[in-house]
N, C-alpha and C positions, 0 to 999 in steps of 0.2 A: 519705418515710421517710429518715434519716440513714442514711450510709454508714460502713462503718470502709475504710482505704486502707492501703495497706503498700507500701514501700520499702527501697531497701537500696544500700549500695557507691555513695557519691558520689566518696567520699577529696576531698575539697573541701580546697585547700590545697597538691594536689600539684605540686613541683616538674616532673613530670616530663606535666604536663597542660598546654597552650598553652589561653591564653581562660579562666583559669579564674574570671576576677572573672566574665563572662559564664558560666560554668557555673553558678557561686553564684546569679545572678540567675535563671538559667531554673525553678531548684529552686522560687525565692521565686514566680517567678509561678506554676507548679504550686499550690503553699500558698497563693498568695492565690484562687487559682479552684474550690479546691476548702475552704477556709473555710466556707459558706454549706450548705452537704450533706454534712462531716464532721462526726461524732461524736467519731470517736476516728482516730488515726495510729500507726502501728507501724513505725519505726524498724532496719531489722534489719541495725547495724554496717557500721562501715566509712564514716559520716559522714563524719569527718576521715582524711585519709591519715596524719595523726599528731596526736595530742592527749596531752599530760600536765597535769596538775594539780600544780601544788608546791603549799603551805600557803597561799599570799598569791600566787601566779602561779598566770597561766591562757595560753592561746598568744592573742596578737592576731591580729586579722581575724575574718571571719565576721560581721561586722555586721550584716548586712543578713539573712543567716539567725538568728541568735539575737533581732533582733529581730521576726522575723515569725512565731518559735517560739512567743514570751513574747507576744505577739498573740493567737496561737490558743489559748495555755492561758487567757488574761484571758478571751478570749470562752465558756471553759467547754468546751475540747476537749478530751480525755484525748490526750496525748501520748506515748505510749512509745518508749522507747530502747533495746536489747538493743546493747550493747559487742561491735565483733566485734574481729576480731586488729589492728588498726591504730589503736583507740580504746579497748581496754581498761581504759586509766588513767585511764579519765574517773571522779574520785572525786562527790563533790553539789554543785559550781558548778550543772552545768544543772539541775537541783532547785530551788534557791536564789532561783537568776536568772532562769529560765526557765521555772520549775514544771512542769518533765518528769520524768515516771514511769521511774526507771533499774530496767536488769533484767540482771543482771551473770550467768545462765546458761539454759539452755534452760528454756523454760517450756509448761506447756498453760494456755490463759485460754479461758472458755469466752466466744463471741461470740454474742447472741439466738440460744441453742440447740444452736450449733458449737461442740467443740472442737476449739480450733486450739492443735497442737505447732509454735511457734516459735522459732528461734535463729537466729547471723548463719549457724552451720554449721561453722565450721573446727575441724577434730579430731572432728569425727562420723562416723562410718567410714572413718576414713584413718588404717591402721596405720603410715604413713611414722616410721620413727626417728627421721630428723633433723627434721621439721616436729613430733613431738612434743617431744623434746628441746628445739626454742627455744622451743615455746608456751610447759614447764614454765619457761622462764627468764623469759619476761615477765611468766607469772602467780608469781612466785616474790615475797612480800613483801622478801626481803633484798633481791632484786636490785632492786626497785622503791625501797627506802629509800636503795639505793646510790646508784641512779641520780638519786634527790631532792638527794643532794650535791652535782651539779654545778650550775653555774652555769645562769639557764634561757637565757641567748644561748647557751653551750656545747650543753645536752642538747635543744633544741630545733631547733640544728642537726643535730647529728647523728643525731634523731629523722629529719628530714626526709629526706634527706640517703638515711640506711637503707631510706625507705618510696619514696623516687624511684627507687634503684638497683632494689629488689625491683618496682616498677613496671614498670623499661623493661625487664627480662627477660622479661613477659611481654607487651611492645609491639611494635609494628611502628613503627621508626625515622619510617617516613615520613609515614603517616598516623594514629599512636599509636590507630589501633584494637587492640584488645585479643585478643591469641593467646592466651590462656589453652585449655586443651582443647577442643573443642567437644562436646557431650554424648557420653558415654562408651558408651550403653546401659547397659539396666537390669540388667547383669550386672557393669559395670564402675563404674559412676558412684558415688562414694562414699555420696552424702547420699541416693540412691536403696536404696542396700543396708543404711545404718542406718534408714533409713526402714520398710524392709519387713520387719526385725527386731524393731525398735522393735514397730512396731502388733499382733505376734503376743501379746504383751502388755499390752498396751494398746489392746484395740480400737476403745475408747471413741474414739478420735482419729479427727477425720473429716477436717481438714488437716493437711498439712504444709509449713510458710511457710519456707523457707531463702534467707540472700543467700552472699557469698562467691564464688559460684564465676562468678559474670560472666558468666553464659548464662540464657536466656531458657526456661524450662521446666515445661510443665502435664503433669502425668500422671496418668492413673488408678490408684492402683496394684490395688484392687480397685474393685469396683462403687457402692460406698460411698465408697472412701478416697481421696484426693488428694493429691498432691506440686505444690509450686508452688516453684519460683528464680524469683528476680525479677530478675534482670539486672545494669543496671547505672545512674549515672544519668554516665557517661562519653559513654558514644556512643550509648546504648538508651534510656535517658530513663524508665525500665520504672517500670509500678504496678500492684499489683493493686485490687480495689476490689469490695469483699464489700457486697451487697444484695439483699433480700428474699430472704434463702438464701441466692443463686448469687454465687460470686465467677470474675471475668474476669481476664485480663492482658494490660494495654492497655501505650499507648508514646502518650506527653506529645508 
């Protein structure tokens, strides 16, 4: 029986990652191993540590993942992409080019019988000010048209540039493992607590698939319902991988 697989948080391209032409590749061999027993891939943000699309620009690199993207769509995978805070701007190149399924906000898709509530996660129960404040500036079209004005050496620099710095803030200088929080509990953790909002509502929801937060996380929230963070693919290498029903989360 085919598998669907989920992923999230590569930031492929980040300045502030050592080895990362080797990171790109480890991703590809992941994709070529599981080619042969995927169905479908689900993508959840945070691909690129910075991606913008101008009208006739796209950022270079990435070759080697786009084209074993554009592989797995030819062979008849369903591809999906959910845009998290670091790849937003990605407008229908990977469409185009790569015939991947873009999903620009949180979605429920039902999988043989599952529904699964997935998104990359940022701004899903986090009343922080200033982190809503700049989301509204990135998702803002003016600002996005603004920013189409500069040059793309200029805005691709300082694209990079923004997402390195917000990186090593949450790095360890020495071995850029990742300090980001470690799970909060279920009283504290954001994507936990809209989670268990959310499905009061919507019960129908039998997963919930979130990237972002760079921690490795299965939970029950009731008897039925599931939370799943998928990691990271930094230093965790993390995938989840839904079959005959039960879905796992393993490390590559």
């Amino acid at each position: 029986m085919k598998k669907t697989y989920f992923i999230s948080d590569a930031h492929l391209g980040s300045r502030a990652i050592p080895n990362s032409r080797e990171q790109e590749k480890h991703l590809c061999r992941f994709l070529d191993e599981i080619k042969t027993q995927a169905e479908s891939i689900y993508i959840l943000g945070d691909l690129f540590d910075f991606w913008f699309e101008y009208k006739n620009v796209v950022p270079k690199g990435y070759t080697r993942l786009l084209g074993k993207l554009s592989e797995l769509t030819d062979m008849g995978i369903a591809v999906h992409f959910f845009t998290g805070n670091h790849d937003i701007w990605c407008k229908d190149y990977l469409t185009k080019e790569c015939g991947i399924i873009m999903h620009y906000s949180p979605e429920t898709i039902n999988i043989k019988g599952k529904n699964f509530f997935m998104a990359h996660g940022d701004g899903l129960g986090d009343e922080s000010k200033s982190f809503r404040l700049l989301r509204s500036i990135f998702h803002n079209r003016l600002c996005q048209w603004a920013f189409r004005w500069l040059h793309p050496d200029i805005g691709m620099a300082f694209g990079l540039e923004w997402a390195k710095h917000s990186r090593l803030k949450h790095t360890s200088s020495e071995d850029f493992q990742c300090s980001d929080p470690p799970y909060m509990g279920e009283d504290k953790e954001h994507l936990v607590l809209f989670a268990k909002k959310y499905l009061k509502e919507h019960p129908e929801v039998d997963y919930f698939i979130f990237g972002h937060r760079h921690i490795e996380l299965d939970l029950m929230l009731t008897r039925q319902n599931r939370l799943l963070i998928l990691g990271d693919w930094i230093t965790q290498f993390t995938y989840a991988e839904f079959s005959d029903g039960e879905i796992t989360l393993n490390n590559f």
